[in-house]
mmCIF file as Biopython writes it, N, C-alpha, C and O atoms, coordinates in Angstrom:
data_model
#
loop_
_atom_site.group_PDB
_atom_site.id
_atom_site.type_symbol
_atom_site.label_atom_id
_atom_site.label_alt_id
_atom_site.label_comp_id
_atom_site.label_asym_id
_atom_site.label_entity_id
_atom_site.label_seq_id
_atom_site.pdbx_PDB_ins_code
_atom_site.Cartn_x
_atom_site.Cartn_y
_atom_site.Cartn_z
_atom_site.occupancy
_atom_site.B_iso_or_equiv
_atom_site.auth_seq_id
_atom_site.auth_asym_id
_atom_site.pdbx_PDB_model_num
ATOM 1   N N  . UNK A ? 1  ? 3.724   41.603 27.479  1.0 0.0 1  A 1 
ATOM 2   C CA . UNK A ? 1  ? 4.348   40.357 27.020  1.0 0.0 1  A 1 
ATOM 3   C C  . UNK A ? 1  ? 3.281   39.289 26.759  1.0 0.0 1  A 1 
ATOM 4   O O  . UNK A ? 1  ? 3.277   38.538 25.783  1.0 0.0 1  A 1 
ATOM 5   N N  . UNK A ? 2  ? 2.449   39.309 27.670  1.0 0.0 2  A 1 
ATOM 6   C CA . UNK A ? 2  ? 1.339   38.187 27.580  1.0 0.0 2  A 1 
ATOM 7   C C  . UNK A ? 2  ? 0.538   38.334 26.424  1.0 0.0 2  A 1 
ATOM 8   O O  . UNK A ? 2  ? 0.726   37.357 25.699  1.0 0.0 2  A 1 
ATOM 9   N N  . UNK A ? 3  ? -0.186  39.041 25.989  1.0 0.0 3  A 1 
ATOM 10  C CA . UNK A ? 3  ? -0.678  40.046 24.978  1.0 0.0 3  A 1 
ATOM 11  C C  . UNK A ? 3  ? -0.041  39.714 23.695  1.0 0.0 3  A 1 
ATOM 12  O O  . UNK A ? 3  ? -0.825  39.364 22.814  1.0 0.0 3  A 1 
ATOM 13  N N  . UNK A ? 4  ? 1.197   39.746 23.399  1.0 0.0 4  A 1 
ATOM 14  C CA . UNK A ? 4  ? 2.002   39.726 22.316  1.0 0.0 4  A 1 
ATOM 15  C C  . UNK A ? 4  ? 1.901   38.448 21.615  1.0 0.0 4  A 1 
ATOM 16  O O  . UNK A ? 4  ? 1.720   38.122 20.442  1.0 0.0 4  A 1 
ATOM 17  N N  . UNK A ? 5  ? 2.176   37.489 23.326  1.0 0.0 5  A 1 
ATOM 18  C CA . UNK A ? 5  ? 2.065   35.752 23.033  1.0 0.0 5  A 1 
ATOM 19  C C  . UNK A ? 5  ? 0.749   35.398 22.194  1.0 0.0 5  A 1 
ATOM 20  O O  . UNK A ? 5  ? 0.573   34.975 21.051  1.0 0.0 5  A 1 
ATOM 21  N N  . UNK A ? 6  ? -0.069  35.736 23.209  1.0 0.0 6  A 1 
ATOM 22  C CA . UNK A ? 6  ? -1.745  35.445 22.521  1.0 0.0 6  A 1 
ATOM 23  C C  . UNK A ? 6  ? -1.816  35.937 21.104  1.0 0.0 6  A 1 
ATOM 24  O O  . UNK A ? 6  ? -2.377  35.203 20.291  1.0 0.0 6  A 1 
ATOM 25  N N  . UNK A ? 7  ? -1.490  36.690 20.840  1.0 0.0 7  A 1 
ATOM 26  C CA . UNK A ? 7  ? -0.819  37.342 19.027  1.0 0.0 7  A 1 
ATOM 27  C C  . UNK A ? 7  ? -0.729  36.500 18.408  1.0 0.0 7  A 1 
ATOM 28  O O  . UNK A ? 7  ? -1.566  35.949 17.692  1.0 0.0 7  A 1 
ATOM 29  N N  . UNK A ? 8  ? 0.672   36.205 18.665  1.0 0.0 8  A 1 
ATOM 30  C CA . UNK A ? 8  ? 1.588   34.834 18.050  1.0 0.0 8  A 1 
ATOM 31  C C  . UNK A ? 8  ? 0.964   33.945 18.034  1.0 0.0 8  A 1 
ATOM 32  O O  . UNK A ? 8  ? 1.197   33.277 17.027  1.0 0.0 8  A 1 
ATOM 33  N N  . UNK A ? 9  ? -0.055  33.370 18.899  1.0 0.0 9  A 1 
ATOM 34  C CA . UNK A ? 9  ? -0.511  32.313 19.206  1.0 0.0 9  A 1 
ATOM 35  C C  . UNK A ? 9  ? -1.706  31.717 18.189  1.0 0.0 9  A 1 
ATOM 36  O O  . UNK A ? 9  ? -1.664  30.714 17.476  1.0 0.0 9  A 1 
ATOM 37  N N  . UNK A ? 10 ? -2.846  32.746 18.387  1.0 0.0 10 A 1 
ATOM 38  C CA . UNK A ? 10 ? -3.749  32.903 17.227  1.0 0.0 10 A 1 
ATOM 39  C C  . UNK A ? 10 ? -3.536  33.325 15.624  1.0 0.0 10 A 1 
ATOM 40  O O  . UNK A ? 10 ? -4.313  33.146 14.686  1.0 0.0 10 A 1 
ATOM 41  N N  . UNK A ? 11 ? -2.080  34.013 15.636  1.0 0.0 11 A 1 
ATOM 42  C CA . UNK A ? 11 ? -1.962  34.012 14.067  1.0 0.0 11 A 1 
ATOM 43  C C  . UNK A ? 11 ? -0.813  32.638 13.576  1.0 0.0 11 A 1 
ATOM 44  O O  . UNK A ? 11 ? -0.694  32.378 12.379  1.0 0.0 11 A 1 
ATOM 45  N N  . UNK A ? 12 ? -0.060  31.876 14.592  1.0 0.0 12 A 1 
ATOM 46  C CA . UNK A ? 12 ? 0.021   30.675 14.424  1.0 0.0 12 A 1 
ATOM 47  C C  . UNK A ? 12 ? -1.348  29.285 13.984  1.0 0.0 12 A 1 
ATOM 48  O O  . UNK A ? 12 ? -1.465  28.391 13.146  1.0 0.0 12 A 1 
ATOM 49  N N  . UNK A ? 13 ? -2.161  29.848 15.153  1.0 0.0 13 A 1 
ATOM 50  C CA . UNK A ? 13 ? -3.329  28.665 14.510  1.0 0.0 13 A 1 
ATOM 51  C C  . UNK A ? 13 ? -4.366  28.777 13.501  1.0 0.0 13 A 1 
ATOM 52  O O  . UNK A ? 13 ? -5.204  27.973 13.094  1.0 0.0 13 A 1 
ATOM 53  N N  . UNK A ? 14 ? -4.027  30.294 13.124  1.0 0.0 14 A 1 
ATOM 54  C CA . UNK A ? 14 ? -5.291  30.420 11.867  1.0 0.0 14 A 1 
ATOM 55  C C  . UNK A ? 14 ? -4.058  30.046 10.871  1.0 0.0 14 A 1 
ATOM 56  O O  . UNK A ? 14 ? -4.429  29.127 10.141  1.0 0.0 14 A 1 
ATOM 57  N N  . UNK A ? 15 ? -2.815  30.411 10.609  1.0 0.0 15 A 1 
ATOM 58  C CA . UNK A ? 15 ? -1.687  29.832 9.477   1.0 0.0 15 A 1 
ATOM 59  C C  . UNK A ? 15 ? -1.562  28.417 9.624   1.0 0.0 15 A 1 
ATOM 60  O O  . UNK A ? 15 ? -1.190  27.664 8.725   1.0 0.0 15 A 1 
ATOM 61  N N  . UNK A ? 16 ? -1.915  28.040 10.898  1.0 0.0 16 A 1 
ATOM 62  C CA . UNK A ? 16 ? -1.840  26.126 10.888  1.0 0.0 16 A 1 
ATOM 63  C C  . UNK A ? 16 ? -3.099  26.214 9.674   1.0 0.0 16 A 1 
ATOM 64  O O  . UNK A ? 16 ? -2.908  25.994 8.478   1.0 0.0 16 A 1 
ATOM 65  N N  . UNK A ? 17 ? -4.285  26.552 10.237  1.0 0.0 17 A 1 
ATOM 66  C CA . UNK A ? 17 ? -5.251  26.012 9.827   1.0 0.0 17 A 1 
ATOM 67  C C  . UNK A ? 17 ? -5.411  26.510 8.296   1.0 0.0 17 A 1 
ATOM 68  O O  . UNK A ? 17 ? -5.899  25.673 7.537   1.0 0.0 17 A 1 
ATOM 69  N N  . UNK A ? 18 ? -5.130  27.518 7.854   1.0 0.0 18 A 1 
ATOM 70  C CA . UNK A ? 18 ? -4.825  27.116 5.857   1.0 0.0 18 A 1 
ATOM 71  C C  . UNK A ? 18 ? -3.935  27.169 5.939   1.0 0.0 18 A 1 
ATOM 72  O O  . UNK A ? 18 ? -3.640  28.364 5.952   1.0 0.0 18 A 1 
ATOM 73  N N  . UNK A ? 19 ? -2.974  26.486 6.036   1.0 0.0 19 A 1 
ATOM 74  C CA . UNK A ? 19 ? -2.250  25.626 5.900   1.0 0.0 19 A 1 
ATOM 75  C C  . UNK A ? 19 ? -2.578  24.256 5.595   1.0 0.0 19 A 1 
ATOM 76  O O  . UNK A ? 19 ? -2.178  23.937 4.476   1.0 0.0 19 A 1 
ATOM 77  N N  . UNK A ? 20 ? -3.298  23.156 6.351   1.0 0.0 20 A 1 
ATOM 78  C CA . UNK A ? 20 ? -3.912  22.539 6.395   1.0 0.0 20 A 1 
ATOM 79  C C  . UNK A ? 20 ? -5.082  22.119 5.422   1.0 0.0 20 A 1 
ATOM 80  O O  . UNK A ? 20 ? -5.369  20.962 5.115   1.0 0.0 20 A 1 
ATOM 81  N N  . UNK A ? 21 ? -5.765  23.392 4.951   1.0 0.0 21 A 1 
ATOM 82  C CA . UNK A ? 21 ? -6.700  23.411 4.018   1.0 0.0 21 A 1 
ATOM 83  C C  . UNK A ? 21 ? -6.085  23.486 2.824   1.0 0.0 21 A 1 
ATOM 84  O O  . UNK A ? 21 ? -6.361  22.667 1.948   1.0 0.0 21 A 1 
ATOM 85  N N  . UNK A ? 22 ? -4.838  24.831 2.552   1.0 0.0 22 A 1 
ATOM 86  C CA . UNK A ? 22 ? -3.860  24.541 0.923   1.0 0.0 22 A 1 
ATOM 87  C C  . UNK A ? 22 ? -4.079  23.137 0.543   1.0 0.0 22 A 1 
ATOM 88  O O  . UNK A ? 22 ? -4.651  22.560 -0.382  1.0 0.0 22 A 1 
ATOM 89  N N  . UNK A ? 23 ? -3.265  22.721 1.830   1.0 0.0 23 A 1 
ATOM 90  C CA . UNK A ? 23 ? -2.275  21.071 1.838   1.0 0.0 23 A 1 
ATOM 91  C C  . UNK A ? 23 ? -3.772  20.110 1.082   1.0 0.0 23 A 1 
ATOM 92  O O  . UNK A ? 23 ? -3.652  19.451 0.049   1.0 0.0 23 A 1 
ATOM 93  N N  . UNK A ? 24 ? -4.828  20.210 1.705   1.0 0.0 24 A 1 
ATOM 94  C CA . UNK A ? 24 ? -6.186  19.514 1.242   1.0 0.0 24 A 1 
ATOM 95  C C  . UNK A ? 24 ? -6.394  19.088 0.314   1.0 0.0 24 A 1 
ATOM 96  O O  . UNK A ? 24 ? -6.578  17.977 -0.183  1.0 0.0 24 A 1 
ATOM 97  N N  . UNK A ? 25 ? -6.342  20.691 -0.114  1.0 0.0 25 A 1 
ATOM 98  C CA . UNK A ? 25 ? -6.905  21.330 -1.722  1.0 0.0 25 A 1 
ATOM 99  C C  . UNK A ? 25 ? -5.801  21.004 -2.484  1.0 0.0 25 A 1 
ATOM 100 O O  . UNK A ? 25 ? -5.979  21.091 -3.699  1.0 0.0 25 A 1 
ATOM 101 N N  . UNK A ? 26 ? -4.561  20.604 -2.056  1.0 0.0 26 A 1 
ATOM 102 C CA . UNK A ? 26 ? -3.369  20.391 -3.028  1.0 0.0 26 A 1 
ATOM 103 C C  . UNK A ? 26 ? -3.332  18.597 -3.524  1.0 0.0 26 A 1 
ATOM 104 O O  . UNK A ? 26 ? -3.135  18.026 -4.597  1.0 0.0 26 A 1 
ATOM 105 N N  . UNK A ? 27 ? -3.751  17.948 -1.558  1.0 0.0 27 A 1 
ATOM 106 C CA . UNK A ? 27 ? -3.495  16.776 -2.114  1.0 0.0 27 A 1 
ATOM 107 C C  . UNK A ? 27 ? -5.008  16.008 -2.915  1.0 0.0 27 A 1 
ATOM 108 O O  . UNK A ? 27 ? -5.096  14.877 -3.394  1.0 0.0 27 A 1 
ATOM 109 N N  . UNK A ? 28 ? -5.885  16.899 -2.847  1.0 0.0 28 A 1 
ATOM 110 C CA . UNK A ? 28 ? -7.228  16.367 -3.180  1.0 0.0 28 A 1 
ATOM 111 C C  . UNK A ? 28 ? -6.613  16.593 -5.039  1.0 0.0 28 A 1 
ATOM 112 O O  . UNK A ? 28 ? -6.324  15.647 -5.772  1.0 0.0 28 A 1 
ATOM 113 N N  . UNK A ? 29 ? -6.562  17.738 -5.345  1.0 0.0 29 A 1 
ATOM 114 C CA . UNK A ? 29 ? -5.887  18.008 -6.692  1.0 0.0 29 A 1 
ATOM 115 C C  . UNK A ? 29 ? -5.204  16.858 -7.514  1.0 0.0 29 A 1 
ATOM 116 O O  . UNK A ? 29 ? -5.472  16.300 -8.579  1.0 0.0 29 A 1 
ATOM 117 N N  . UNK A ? 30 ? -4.127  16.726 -6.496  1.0 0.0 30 A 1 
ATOM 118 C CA . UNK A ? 30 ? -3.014  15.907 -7.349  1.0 0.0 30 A 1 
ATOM 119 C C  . UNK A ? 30 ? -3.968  14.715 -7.213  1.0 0.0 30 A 1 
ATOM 120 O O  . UNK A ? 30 ? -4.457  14.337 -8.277  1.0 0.0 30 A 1 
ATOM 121 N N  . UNK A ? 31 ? -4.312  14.079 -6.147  1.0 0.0 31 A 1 
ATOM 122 C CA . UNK A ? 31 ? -5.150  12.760 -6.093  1.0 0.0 31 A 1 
ATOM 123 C C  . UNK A ? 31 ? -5.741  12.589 -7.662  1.0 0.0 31 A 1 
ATOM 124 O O  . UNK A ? 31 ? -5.509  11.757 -8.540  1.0 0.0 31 A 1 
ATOM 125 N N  . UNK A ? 32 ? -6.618  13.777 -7.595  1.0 0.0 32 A 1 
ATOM 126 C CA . UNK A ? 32 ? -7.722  13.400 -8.750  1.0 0.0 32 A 1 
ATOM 127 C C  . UNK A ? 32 ? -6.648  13.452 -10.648 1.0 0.0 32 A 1 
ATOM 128 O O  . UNK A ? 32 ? -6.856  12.715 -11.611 1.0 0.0 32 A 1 
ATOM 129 N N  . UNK A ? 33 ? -5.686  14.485 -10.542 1.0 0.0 33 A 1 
ATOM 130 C CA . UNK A ? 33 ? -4.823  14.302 -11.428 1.0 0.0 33 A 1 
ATOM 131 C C  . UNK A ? 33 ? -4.167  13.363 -12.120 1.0 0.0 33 A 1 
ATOM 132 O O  . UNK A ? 33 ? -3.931  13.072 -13.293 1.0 0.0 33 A 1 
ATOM 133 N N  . UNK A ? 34 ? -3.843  12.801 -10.546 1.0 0.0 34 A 1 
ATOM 134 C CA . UNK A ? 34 ? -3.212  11.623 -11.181 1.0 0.0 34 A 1 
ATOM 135 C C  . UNK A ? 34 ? -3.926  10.548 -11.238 1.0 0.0 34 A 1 
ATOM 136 O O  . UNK A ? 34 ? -3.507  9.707  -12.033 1.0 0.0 34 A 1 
ATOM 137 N N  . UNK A ? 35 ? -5.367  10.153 -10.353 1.0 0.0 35 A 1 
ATOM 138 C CA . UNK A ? 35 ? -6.509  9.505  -10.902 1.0 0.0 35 A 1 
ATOM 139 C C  . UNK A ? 35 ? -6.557  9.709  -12.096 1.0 0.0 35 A 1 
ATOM 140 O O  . UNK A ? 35 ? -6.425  8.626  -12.667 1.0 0.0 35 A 1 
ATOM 141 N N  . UNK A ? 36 ? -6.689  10.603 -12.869 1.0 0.0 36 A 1 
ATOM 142 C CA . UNK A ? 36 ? -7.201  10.979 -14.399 1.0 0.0 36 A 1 
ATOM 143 C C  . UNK A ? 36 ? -5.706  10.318 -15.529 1.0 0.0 36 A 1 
ATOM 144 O O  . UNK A ? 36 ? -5.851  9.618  -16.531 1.0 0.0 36 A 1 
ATOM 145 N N  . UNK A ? 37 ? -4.850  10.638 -15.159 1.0 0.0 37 A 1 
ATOM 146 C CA . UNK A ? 37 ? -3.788  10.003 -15.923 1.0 0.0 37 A 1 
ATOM 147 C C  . UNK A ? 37 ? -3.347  8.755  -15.759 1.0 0.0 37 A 1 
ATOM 148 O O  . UNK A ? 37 ? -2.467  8.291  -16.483 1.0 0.0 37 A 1 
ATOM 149 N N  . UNK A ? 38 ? -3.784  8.236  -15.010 1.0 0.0 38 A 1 
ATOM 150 C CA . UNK A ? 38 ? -3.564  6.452  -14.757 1.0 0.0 38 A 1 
ATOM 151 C C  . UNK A ? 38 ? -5.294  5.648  -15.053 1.0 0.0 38 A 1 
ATOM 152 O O  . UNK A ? 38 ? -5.575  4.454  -15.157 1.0 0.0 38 A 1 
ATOM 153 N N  . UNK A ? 39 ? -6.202  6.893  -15.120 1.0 0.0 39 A 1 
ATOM 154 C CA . UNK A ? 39 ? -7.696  5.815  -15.914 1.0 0.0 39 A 1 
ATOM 155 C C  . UNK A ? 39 ? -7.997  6.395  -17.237 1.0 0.0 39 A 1 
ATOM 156 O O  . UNK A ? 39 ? -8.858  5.780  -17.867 1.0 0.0 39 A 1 
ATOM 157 N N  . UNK A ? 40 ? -7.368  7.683  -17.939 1.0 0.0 40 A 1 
ATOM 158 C CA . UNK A ? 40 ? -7.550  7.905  -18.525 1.0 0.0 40 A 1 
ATOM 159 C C  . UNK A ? 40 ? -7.011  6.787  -20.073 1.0 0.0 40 A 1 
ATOM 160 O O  . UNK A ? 40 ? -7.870  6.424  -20.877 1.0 0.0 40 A 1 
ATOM 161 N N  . UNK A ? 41 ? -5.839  6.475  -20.208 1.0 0.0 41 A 1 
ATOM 162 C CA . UNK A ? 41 ? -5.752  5.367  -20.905 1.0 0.0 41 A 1 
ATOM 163 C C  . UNK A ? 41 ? -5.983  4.193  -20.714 1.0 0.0 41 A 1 
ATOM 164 O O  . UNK A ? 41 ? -6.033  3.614  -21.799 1.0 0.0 41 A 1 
ATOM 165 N N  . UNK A ? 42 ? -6.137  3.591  -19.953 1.0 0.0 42 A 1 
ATOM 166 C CA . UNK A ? 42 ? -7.181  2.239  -19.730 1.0 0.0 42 A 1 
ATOM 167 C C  . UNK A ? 42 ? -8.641  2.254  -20.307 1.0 0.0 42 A 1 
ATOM 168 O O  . UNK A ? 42 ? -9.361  1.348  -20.725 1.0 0.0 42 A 1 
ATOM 169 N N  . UNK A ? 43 ? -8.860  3.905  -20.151 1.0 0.0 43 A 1 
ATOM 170 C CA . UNK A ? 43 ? -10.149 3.913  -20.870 1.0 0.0 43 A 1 
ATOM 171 C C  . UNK A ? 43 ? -10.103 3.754  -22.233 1.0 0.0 43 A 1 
ATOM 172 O O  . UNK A ? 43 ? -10.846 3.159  -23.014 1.0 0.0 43 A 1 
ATOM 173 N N  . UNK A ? 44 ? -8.903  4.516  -22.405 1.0 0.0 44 A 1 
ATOM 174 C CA . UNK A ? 44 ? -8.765  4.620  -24.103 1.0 0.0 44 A 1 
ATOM 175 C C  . UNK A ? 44 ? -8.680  3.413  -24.377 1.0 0.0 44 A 1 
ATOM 176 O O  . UNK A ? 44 ? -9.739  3.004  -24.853 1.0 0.0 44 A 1 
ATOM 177 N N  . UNK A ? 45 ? -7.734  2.479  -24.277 1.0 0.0 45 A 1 
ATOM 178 C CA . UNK A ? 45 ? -7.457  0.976  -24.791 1.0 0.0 45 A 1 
ATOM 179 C C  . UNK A ? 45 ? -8.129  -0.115 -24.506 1.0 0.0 45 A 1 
ATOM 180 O O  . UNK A ? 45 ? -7.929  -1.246 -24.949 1.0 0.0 45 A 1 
ATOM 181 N N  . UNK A ? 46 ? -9.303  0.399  -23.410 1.0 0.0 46 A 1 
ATOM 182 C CA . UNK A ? 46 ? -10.785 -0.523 -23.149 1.0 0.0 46 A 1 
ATOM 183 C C  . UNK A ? 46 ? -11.392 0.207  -24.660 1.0 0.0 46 A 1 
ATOM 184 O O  . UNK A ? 46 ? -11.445 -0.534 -25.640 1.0 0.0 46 A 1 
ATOM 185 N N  . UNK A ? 47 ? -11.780 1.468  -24.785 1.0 0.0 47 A 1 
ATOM 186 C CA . UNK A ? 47 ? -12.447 2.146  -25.794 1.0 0.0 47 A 1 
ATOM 187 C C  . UNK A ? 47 ? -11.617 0.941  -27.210 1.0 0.0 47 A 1 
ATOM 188 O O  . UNK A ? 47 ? -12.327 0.253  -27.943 1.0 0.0 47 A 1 
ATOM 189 N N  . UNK A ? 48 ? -10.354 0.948  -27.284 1.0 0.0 48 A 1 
ATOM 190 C CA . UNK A ? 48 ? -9.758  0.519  -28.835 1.0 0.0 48 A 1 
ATOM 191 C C  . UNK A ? 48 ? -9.879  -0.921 -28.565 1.0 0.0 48 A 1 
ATOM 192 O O  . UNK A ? 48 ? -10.239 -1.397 -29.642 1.0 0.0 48 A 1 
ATOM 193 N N  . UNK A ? 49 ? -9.765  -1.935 -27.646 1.0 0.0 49 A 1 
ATOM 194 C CA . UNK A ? 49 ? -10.113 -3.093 -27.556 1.0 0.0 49 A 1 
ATOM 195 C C  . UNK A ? 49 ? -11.868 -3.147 -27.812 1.0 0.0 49 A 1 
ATOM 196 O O  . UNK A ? 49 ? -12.186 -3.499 -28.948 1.0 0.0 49 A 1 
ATOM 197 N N  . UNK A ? 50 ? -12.735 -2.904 -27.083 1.0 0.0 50 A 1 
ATOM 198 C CA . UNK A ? 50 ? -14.170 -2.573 -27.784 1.0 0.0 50 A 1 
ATOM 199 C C  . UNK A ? 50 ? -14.440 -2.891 -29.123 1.0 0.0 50 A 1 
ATOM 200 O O  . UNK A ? 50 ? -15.169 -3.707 -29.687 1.0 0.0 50 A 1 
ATOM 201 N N  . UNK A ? 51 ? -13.339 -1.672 -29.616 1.0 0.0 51 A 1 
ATOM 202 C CA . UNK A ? 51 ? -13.894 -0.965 -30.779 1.0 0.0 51 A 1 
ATOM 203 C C  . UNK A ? 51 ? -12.862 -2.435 -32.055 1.0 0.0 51 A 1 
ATOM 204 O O  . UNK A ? 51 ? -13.047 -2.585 -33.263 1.0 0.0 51 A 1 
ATOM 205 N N  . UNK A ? 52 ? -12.118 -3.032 -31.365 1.0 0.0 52 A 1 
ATOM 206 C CA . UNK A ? 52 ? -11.645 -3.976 -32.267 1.0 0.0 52 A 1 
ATOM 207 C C  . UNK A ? 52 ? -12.310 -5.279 -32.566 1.0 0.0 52 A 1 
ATOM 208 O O  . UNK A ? 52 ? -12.216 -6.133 -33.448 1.0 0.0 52 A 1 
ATOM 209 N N  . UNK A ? 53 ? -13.215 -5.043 -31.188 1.0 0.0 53 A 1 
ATOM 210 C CA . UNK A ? 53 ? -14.153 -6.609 -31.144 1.0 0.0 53 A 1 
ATOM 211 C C  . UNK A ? 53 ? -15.206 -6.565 -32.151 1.0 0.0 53 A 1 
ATOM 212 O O  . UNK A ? 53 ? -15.668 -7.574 -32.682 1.0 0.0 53 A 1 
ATOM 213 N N  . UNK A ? 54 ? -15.572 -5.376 -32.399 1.0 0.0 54 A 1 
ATOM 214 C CA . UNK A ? 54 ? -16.611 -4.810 -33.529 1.0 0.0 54 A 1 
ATOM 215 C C  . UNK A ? 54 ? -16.276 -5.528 -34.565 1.0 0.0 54 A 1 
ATOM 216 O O  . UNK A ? 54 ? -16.860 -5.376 -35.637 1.0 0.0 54 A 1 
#
């Protein structure tokens, strides 16, 4: 019985732990995603304001 627990136990904390790392790699992802779609046109319409001052 004891044996079995320690099982459970260690394949619980290596599934915590990627788990944890997915979750990372998921929210690091979306972070930068949606970084890119909220500076990506500001850049553009800094770029067309620029380019109108010309």
């Amino acid at each position: 019985m004891g044996k079995k627990l320690l099982i459970f136990i260690v394949i619980a904390i290596v599934a915590f732990v990627v788990l944890v790392y997915v979750f990372k790699f998921v929210l690091v992802t979306a972070l930068i995603i949606s970084g890119v779609i909220v500076i990506a046109p500001l850049l553009y319409f800094a770029f067309l304001a620029g380019k109108s001052q010309d």
